[in-house]
C-alpha positions in Angstrom: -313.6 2.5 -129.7 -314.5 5.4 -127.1 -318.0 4.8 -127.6 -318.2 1.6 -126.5 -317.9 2.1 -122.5 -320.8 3.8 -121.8 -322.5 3.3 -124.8 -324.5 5.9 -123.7 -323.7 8.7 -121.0 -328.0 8.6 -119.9 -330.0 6.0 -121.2 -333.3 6.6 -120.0 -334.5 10.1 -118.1 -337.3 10.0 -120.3 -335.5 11.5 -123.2 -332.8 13.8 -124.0 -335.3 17.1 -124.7 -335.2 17.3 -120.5 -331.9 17.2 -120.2 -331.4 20.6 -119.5 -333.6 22.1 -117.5 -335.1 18.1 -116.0 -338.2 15.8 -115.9 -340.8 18.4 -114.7 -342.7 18.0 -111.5 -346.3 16.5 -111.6 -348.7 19.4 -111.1 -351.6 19.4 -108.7 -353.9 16.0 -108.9 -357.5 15.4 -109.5 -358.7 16.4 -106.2 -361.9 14.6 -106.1 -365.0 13.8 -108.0 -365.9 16.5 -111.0 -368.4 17.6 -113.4 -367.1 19.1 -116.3 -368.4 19.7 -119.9 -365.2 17.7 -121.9 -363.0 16.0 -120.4 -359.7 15.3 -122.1 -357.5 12.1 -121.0 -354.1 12.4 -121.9 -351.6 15.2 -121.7 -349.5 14.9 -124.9 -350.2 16.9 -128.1 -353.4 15.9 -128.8 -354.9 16.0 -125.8 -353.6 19.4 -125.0 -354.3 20.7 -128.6 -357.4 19.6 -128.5 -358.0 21.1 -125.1 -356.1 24.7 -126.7 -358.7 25.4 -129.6 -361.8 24.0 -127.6 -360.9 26.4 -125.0 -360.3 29.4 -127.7 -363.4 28.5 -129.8 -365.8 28.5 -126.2 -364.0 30.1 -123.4 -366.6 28.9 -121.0 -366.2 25.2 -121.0 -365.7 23.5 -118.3 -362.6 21.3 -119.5 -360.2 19.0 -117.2 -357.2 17.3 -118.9 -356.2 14.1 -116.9 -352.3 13.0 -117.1 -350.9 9.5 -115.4 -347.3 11.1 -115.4 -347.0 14.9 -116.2 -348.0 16.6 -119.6 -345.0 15.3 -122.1 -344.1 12.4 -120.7 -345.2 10.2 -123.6 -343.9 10.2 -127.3 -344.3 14.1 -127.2 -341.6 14.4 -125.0 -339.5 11.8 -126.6 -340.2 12.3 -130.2 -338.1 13.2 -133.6 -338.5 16.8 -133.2 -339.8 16.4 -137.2 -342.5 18.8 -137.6 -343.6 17.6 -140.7 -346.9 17.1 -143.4 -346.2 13.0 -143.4 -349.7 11.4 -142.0 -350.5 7.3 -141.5 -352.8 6.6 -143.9 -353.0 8.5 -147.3 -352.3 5.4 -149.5 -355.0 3.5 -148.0 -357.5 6.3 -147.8 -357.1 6.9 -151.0 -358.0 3.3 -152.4 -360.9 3.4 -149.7 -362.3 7.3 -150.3 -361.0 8.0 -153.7 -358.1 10.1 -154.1 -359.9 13.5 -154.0 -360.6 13.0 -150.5 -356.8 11.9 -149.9 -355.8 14.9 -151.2 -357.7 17.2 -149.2 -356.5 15.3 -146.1 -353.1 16.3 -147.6 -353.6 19.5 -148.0 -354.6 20.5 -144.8 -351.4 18.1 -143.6 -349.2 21.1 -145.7 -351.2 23.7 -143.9 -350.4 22.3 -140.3 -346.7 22.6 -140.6 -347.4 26.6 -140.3 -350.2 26.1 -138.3 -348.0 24.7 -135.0 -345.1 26.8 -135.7 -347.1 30.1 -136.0 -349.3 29.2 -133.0 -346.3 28.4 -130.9 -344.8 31.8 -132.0 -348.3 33.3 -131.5 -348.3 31.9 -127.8 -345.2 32.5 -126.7 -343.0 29.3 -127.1 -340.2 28.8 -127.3 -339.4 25.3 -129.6 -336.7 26.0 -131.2 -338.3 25.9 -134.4 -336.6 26.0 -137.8 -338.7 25.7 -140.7 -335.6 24.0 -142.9 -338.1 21.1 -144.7 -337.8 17.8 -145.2 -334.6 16.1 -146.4 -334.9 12.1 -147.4 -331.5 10.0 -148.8 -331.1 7.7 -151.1 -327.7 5.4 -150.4 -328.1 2.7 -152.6 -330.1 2.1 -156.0 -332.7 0.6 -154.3 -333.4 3.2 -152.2 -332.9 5.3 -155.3 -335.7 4.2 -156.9 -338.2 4.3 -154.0 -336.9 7.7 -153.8 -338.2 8.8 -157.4 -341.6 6.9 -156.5 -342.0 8.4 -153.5 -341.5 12.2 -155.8 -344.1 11.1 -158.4 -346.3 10.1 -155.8 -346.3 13.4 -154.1 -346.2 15.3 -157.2 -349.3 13.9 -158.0 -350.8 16.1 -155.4 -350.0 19.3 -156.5 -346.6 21.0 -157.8 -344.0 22.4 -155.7 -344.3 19.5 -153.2 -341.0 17.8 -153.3 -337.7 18.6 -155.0 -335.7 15.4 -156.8 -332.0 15.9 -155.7 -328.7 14.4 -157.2 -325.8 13.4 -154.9 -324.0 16.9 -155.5 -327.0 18.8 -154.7 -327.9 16.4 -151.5 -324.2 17.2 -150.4 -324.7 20.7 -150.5 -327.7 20.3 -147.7 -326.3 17.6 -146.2 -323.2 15.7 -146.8 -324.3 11.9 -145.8 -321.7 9.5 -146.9 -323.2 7.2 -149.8 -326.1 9.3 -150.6 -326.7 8.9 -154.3 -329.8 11.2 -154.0 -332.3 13.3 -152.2 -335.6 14.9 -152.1 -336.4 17.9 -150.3 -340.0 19.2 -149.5 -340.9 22.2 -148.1 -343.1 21.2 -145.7 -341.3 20.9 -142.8 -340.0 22.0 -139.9 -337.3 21.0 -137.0 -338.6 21.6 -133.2 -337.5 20.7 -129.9 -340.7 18.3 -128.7 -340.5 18.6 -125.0 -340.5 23.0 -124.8 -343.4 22.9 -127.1 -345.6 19.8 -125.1 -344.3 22.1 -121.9 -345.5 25.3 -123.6 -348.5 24.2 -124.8 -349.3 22.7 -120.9 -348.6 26.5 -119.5 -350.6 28.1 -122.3 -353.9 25.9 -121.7 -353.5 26.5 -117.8 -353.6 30.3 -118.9 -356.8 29.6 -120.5 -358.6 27.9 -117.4 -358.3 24.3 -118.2 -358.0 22.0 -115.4 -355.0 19.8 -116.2 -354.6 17.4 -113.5 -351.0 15.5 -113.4 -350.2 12.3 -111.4 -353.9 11.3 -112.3 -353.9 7.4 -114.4 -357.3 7.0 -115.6 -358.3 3.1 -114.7 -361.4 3.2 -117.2 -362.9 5.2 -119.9 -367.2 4.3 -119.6 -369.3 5.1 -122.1 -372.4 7.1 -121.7 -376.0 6.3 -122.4 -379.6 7.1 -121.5 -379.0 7.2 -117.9 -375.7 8.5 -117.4 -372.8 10.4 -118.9 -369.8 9.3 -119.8 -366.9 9.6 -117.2 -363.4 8.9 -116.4 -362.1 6.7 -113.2 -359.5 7.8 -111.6 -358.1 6.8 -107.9 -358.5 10.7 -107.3 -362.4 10.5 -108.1 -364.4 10.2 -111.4 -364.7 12.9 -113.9 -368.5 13.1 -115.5 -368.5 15.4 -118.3 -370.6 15.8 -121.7 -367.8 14.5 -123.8 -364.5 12.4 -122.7 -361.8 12.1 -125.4 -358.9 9.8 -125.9 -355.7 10.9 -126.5 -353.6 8.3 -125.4 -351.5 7.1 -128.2 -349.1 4.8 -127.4 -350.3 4.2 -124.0 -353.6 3.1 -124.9 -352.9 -0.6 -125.1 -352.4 0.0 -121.0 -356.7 0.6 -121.0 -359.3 -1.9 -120.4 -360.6 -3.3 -123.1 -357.9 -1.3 -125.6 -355.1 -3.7 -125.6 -355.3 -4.6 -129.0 -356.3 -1.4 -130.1 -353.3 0.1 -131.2 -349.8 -1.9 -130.8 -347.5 0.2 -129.2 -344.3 0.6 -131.4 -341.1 1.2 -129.4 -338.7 4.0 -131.5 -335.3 4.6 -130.0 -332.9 7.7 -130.7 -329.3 8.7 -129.4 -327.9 12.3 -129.3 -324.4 13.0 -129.4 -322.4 15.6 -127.8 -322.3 18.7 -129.1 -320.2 18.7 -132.3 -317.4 21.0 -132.9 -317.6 24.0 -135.9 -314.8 21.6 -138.2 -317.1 19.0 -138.4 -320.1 21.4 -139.3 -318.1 22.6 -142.0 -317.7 19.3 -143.7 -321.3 18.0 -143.1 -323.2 21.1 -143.7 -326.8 21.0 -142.8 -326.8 24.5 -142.6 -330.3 24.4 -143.2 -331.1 22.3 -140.2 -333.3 20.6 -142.5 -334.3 17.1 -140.9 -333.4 14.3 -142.1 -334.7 10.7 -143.4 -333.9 7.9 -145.5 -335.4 5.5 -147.8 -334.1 2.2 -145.9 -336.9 -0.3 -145.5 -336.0 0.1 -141.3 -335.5 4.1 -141.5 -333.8 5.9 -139.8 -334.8 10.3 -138.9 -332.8 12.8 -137.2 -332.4 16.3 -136.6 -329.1 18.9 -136.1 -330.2 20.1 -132.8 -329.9 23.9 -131.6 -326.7 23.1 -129.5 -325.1 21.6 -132.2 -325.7 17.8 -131.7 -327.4 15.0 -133.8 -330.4 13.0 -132.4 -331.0 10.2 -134.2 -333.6 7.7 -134.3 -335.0 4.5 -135.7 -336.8 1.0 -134.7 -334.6 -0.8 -132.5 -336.3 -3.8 -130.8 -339.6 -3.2 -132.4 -342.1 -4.3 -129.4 -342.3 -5.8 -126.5 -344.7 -8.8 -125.6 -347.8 -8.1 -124.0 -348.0 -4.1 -125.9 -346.1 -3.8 -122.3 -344.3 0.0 -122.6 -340.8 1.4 -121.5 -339.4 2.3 -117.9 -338.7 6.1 -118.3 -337.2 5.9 -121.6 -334.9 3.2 -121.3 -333.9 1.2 -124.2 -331.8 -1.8 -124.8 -328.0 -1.8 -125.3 -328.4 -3.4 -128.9 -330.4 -0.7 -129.9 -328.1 1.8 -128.8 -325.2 -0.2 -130.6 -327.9 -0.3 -133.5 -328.2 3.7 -133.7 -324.7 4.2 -132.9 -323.8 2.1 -136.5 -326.4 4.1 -138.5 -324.6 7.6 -137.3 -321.5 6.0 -138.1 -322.5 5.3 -141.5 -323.7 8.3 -142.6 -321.4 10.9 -140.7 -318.3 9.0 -140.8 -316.5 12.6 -139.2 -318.3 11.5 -136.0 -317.2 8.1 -135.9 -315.7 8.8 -132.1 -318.1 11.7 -130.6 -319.8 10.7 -127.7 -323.4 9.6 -127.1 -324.4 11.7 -124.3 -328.0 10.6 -124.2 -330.1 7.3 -125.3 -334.0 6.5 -124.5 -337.2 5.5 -126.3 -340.7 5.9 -126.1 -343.7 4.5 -128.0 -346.3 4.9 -130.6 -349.4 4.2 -131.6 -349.6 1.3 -134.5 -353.5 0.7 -136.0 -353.7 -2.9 -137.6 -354.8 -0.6 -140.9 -351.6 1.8 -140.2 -353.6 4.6 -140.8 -354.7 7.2 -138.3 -358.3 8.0 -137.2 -360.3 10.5 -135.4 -363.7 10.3 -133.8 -366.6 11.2 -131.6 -369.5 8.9 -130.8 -372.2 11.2 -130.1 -374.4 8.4 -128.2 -372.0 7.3 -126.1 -370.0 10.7 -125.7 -366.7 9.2 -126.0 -364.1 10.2 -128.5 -360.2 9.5 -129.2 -357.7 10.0 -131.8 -354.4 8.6 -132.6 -352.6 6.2 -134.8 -350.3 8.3 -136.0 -347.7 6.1 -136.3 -344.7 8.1 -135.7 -346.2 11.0 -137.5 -347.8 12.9 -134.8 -346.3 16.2 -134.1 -348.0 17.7 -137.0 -351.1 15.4 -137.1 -351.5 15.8 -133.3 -352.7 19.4 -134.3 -354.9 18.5 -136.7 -356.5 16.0 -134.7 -357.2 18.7 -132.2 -359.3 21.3 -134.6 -361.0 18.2 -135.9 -362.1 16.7 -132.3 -362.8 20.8 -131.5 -365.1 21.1 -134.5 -366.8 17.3 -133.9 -367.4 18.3 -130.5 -369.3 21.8 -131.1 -370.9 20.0 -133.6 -370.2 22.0 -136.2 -369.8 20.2 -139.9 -366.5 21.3 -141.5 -364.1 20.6 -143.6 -361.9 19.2 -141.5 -364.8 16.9 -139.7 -365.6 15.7 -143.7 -362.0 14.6 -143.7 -361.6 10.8 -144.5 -359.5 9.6 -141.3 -363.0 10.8 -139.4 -364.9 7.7 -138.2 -362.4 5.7 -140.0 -362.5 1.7 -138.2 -360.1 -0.7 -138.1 -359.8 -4.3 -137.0 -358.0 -5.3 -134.1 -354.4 -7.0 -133.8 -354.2 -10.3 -133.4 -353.5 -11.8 -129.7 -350.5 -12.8 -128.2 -348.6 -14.8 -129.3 -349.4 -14.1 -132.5 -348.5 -10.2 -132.5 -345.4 -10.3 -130.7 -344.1 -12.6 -133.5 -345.2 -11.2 -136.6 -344.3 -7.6 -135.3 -340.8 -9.4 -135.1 -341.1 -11.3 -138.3 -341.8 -8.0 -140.3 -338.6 -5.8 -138.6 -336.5 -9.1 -139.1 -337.4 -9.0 -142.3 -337.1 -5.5 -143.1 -333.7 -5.2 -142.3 -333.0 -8.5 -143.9 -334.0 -6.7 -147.0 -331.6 -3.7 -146.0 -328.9 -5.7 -145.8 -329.3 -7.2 -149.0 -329.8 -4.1 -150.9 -326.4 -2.6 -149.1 -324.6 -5.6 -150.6 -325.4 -4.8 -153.9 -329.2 -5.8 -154.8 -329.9 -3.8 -158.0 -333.8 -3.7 -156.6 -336.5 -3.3 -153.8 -335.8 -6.9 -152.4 -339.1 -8.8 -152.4 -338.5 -9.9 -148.8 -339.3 -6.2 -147.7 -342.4 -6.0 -150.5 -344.1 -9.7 -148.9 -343.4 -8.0 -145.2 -345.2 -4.8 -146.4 -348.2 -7.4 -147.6 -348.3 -9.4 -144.4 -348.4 -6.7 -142.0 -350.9 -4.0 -144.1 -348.3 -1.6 -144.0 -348.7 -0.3 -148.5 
């Protein structure tokens, strides 16, 4: 088939989202030793978030933002684009806090959708931003009935959450071949990741933050009677009153962090742009993104120039919680993505891939997300997100704004504050049962596309095993 040589025009470049205008420069470095009130490592959404409404709630700190790479080079650069109320963690919250406390987690989650896109518009950037919701497929009974668990779940906190679709009314949003049903929420949103990580970088310059590019941080060191906290960089060390982690994915690369949080690879492909005959068959005039209810799912987005990206899993992790080169991903998972497109747009069976690459994110042992500031030592991270961070990143960044003015709030009495988790296990051990679990998963896929008439239990003992239910 055409595809097949290149299986991808670019595989790597970071991700597709730079593609047009290219990987941005590295601003200025840390140019020596420095003394600030907060300092922020890590120049993704979080840390730039956070950064954003510490800077608007005290214009006179004294914050510096350090960045190995430039501001958008990790997952929110790379990312889904879904904008989205999703967040790692409400299942087992609510077994741990109760489910009143879940539910206020949750509803703050609805309210962040509009928060970043209003923001954004507030500030000036540009994102692309459609606020189309949420769109999740059924193909096979199976999925179908995680489908209408997944829509009592969510109605069970609060009405007008989620809509239950039938195949004719999922073909009128979006015609995937197979889809037997949908469900629709409202609370959601498709962006372009890297213009609004970009953005948010030249909007928290404007403020007078210090963000310092080409600067790795070697060590994080806690404070205590004698000293304050501080961040080592080969530039110089950063002191400062507070110093918060926001290094997702990349934190496993830390000392002392590596088993932390695993660092799950996810993989996408975008097409070329697709011509106005095949729009009119598939719809998604909405430019709703879209999910499934596969075991190893798969999310995607109809992009503003008219292509789809498309993501899912791939090769799950890489031994050691080593990370990517760039973006690049392997060949298989290409091919992978490639057959998932090809399944459920059959019409673009022959478009080109003009773009592959990957990126990672942050995996807690728990699967749930956590935010926190040690007031004794001065340090404080969050992260965990688990693929659902464009939203949560923003959240995360009013809560570590509020826990470090000190100020008791609603969001700082939110259950995924202070939240602990033990560690993953040591190699070998994770690199194997990571493998194990996505093995299994789409061993349990492939059994329920042949005809299995129920979840198969395969995927139900992997769930159990690795802590993800």
């Amino acid at each position: 088939m055409a595809w097949e040589v290149p299986v991808a025009a670019v595989n790597g470049g970071v991700s597709f989202w730079y593609a047009a205008g290219g990987v941005p420069r590295p601003g200025p470095a840390l140019p020596g030793d420095a003394d600030v009130d907060v300092c922020v490592v890590g120049g993704g959404y979080t840390g730039l978030w956070t950064a954003y409404y510490l800077k608007k709630a005290e214009p006179s700190l004294r914050i510096a933002l350090l960045e190995r790479r430039f501001c958008g080079y990790g997952a929110s650069g790379r990312n889904g684009g879904w904008l989205y109320n999703g967040f790692a963690g409400r299942g087992a919250f609510a077994r741990k806090y109760g489910r009143g406390r879940a539910a206020a987690m949750q509803r703050v989650m609805d309210e962040a959708v509009g928060e970043v896109a209003c923001t954004a518009a507030a500030e000036g950037i540009e994102a692309d931003v459609v606020r189309g919701g949420v769109l999740e497929v059924a193909r096979s009974g199976p999925q179908l009935e995680r489908l209408k668990a997944y829509v009592a779940a969510e109605r069970g906190y609060g009405d007008g959450r989620v809509e239950e679709l039938g195949a004719k009314e999922t073909a009128e949003r979006i015609a995937v071949a197979g889809a037997v049903g949908g469900a629709w929420s409202p609370y959601g949103a498709r962006i372009q990741p890297a213009k609004l990580v970009r953005g948010l970088a030249r909007v928290v310059r404007g403020l007078g933050v210090e963000v310092h590019e080409g600067t790795p941080v070697s060590a994080i060191l806690p404070g205590d009677a004698h000293r304050r906290p501080r961040a080592v960089t080969p530039h110089g060390t950063v002191t400062a009153d507070h110093v918060l982690r926001a290094t997702e994915g990349f934190t496993a690369g830390l000392p002392g962090e590596r088993r932390t949080w695993l660092p799950m690879n996810s993989a996408m492909v975008a097409t070329e742009p697709l011509p106005a005959d095949f729009w009119a068959r598939a719809g998604w005039q909405g430019r709703e993104v879209l999910g499934d209810f596969a075991h190893a799912y798969m999310y995607a987005q109809r992009t503003a120039d008219d292509r789809i990206a498309l993501g899912g899993r791939g090769v799950p992790y890489r031994f050691g919680s080593r990370t990517d080169s760039d973006g690049s991903t392997q060949v298989e998972t290409v091919l992978q993505l490639r057959r998932i497109l090809d399944r459920f747009f059959p019409a673009a069976a022959h478009a080109r891939i003009d773009h592959a690459w990957a990126g990672v994110l942050g995996v807690p042992r728990d699967w749930c997300a956590t935010v926190e500031l040690d007031r004794v030592s001065g340090l404080g991270r969050a992260g965990g997100y688990v693929g659902s961070g464009v939203t949560t990143t923003n959240l995360a960044g009013r809560t570590l704004r509020d826990l470090v003015l000190g100020r008791d709030t609603e969001l700082t009495a939110l259950p995924w504050v202070g939240h602990t988790v033990r560690r993953w296990e040591p190699e070998p051990l994770r690199w194997l049962g990571v493998r194990a679990m996505y093995a299994a998963y789409h061993a349990a896929d492939r059994q329920e596309a042949a005809g299995r008439t129920g979840t198969s239990p395969i995927a139900r003992a992997a769930d159990l095993v690795s802590g993800r239910h």
